[in-house]
KOLLO-64636 format. One record per residue (C-alpha): residue in one letter; x, y, z. Coordinates in steps of 0.2 Angstrom, whole numbers, plus 2048, in hexadecimal, padded with zeros to 3 digits. Layout:
<nodes>
aXYZ
...
</nodes>
This chain:
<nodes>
x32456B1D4
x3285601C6
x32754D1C5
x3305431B7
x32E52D1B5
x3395201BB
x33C5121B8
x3465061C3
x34B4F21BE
x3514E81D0
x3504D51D3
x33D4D51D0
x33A4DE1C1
x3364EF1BA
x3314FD1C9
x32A50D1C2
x32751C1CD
x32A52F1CC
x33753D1D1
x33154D1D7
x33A55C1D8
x33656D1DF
x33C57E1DD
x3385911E3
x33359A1D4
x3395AE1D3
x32F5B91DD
x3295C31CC
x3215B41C8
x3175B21D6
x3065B01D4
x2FB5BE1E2
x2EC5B51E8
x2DE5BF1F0
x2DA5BF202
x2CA5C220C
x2CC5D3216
x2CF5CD227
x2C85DF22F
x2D95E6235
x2E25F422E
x2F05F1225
x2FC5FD230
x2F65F523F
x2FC5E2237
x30E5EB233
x3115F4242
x30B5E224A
x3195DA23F
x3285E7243
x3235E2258
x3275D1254
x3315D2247
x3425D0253
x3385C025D
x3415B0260
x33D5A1269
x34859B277
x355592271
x35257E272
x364579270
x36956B27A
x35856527B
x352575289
x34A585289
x35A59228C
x3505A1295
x35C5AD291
x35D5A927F
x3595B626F
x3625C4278
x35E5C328B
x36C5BF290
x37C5CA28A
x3905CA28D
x3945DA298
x3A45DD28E
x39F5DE27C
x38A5DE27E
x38B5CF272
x37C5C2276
x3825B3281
x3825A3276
x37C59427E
x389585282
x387573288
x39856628D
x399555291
x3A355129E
x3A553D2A2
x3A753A2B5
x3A95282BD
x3A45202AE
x39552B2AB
x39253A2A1
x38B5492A6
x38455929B
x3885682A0
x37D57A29D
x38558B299
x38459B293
x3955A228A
x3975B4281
x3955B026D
x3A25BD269
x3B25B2272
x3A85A126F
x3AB5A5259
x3BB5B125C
x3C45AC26C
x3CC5BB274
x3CC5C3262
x3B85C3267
x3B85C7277
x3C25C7288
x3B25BE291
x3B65AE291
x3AC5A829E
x39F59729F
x38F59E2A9
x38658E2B0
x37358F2A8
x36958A2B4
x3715962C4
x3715A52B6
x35F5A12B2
x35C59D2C3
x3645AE2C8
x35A5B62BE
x3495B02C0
x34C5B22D3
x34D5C32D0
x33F5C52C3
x3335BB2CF
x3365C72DF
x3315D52D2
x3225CB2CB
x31C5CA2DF
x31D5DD2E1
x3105E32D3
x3105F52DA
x3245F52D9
x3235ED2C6
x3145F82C1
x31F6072C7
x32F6002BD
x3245FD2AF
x31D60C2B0
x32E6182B2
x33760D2A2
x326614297
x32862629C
x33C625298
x33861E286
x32D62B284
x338639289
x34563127F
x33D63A26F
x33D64C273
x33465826D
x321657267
x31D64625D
x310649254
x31665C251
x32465124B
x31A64723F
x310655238
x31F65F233
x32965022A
x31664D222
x31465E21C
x32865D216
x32564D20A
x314658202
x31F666201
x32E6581F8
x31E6521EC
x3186621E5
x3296681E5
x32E6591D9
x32065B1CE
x32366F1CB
x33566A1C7
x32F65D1BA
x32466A1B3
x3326741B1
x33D6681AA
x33066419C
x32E675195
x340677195
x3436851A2
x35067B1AD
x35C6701A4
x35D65C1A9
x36C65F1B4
x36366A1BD
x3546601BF
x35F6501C5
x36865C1D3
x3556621D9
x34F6511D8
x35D6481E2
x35C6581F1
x3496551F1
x34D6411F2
x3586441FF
x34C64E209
x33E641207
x34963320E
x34D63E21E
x33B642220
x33363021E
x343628229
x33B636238
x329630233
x33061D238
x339622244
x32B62A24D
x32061C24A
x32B61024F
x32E619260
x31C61C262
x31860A25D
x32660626B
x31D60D278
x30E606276
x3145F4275
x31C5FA285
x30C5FE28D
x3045EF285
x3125E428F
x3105EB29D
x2FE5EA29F
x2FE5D629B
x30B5D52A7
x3025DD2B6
x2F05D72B0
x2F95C32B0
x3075C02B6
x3085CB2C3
x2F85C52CA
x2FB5B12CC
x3025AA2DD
x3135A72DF
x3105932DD
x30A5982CA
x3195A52C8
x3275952CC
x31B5892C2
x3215932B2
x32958A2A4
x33959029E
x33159528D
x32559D297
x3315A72A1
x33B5AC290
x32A5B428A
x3285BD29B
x33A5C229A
x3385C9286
x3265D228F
x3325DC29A
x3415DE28E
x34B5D629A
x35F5D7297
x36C5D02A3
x37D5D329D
x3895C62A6
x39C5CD2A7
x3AF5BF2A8
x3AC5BF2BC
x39B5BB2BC
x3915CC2C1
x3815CE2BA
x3795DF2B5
x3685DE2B0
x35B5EA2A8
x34B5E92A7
x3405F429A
x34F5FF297
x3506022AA
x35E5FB2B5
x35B5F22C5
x3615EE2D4
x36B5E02D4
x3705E12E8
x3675CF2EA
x36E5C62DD
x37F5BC2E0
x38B5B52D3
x3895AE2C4
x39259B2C8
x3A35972C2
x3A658A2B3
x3A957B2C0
x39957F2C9
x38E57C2BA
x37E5702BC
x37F5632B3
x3725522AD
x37A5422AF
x37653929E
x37552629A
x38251E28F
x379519283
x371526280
x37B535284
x37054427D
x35E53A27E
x35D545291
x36655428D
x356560294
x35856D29D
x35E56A2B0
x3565742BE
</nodes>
């Protein structure tokens, strides 16, 4: 930051004050400061950072929570997420705020986006949905069992042994190191030309890449499954275990997070169907009905004067 004199002349005199100006330096000038060990390994903070990395909060737009916000909620045709929507409608002389959830794809491109055009009333979608969330929240054998069954597909998902997995693609980047250096040592007393050394150097390269992109991915599949089983047990050890009068007393940011917990998806087609999956796991949906239609949407009546002062979140 930088502050320079001024001086302003107005009616009563001679003002002087200061202008102060601000700006990001580059990141090579940077200055590292030194910070106490906190105790935790530094692979644990990462693999901590890369769970959250993809974290949003609900979406406050219009002045609510949206439930199925950050990726919950998903357009059947194109898997694009569902953009939250408001419209005010003025009725007898009063205006009235209405809630919905509309697929982003046609919402920026029209039908260049997407054919699903469709205005799904927020609060009967989230109300939909959170009726069916709570009947599973009710049966924590039934959930522990889902939960369960969506851990065991993850993990069969990467075949073969993972850690054998690991080992080999570890040996493989030792074998690319020593490899590397004999070439170099070959190169420097003139027994393999520099053309050759660039074409050894850019296979080994090449074979380095492969094997630390298998090392992440085994990680990240690994890391996957824990934060699975992590979920799962907060789930069943809180949730799962208050009364039903605590389960409906949940806040809509509160159900977003529970939603994000069981990486919930509900996917929402032009006729109003729902499909919904829960930890990688499709469910029943035999209890659910339909999504309303545009006309049907719940709407808050707003004053005058103030017409988005008490645009929160009906029902």
């Amino acid at each position: 930051m930088t502050s320079t004199p001024v001086t302003e002349v107005s009616a009563d005199g001679k003002r002087y004050g200061r202008r102060y100006s601000c700006y990001t330096k580059p990141k090579e000038e940077w200055i590292a400061v030194p910070v106490p060990d906190s105790g935790i390994a530094r692979e644990t903070v990462e693999a901590a950072r890369e769970q959250i990395k993809d974290n949003h909060r609900p979406s406050s737009a219009g002045h609510r929570a949206w439930e199925l916000s950050g990726g919950i909620g998903r357009c059947a045709a194109c898997d694009r997420i569902l953009r939250s929507r408001k419209r005010t409608k003025t009725k007898g002389g009063r205006r009235y705020l209405y809630f919905y959830y509309r697929c982003s794809g046609y919402d920026k491109h029209g039908f260049d986006g997407c054919e699903n055009s469709r205005f799904a009333s927020a609060t009967k979608l989230e109300r939909q949905v959170w009726n069916f969330v709570r009947d599973i929240m009710l049966n924590p054998e039934e959930l522990r069992s889902d939960l369960d069954r969506a851990i065991e597909l993850e993990r069969e998902g990467r075949r073969g042994d993972p850690e054998a997995e690991a080992k080999h693609w570890l040996e493989k980047l030792a074998e690319v190191d020593e490899e590397r250096r004999e070439f170099l040592r070959l190169a420097a007393k003139g027994r393999i030309t520099h053309e050759e050394l660039d074409e050894e150097l850019a296979v080994l390269e090449e074979t380095r890449r492969t094997a630390e992109r298998e090392l992440k991915a085994l990680r990240w599949h690994k890391e996957r499954v824990e934060q699975m089983e992590h979920n799962r047990d907060a789930v069943l050890d809180y949730y799962a275990a208050v009364a039903p009068e605590r389960l409906d007393s949940l806040t809509s940011e509160e159900r977003h997070h529970l939603y994000k917990m069981l990486r919930l998806k509900v996917w929402v087609d032009k006729s109003g169907d729902l499909e919904i999956e829960m930890a990688g796991v499709p469910v029943d949906l035999d209890s659910l009905g339909e999504v309303s239609s545009t006309t049907e949407g719940t709407s808050r009546d707003l004053p005058s004067r103030t017409p988005h002062s008490e645009a929160i979140g009906a029902g």
